[in-house]
N, C-alpha and C positions, 0 to 999 in steps of 0.2 A: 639363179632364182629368176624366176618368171612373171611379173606383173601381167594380169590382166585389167586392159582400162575400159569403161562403159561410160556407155553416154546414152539419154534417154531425151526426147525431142517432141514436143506436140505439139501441133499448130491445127488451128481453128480460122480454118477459110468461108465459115458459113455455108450457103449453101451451093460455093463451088468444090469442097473438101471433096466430094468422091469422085469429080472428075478429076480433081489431083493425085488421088489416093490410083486410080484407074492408071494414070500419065507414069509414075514415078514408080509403081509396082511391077508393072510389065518391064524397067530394067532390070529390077531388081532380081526377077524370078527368069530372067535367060542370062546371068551370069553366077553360074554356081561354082566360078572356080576363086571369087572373089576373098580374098584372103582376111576380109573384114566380115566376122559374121552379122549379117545386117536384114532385120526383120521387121517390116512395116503394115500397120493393122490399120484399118479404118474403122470405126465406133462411135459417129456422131464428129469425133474428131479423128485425124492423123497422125498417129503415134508411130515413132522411129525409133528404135533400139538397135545400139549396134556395141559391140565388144570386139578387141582385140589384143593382143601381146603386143603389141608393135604401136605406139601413141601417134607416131605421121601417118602412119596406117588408116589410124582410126580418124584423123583430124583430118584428111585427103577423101575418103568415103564420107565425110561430116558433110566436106565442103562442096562436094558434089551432087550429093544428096538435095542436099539447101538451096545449089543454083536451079537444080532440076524441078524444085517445087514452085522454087520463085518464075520460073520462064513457064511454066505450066498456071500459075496463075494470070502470069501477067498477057499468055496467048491467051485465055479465057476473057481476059479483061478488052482487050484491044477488038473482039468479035462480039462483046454482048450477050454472050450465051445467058 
């Protein structure tokens, strides 16, 4: 028997969210052998959906995910954009 686990994630960076959404997409979309299926939309805000069978799986792409957005804000922040 096979679990599949989901997690679903929004963050609202105002009006730095689509240079986040720009930052953290482009990994997502040149690693398609990524064992986490993991699909991130921008919509005013940053929505992160990711599934998989495998819970450290899914909790390792979580965590990555999250530092990638945090260091993409926080290089926006330290220039002023």
């Amino acid at each position: 028997m096979t679990l599949n686990y989901k997690a679903k994630i929004i963050v609202d960076a105002k009006d730095k969210t689509q240079a986040i959404f720009d930052s953290v997409n482009t990994d997502n979309e040149f690693y398609p052998e990524n064992p986490v299926k993991t699909k991130i939309e921008f919509d005013k805000m940053l929505t992160i959906s990711v599934e998989s069978n495998h819970l450290p799986h899914l909790r390792a792409n979580l965590n990555s995910t999250l530092r990638l957005i945090q260091a993409s804000h926080e290089t926006i922040e330290s220039v002023k954009i």
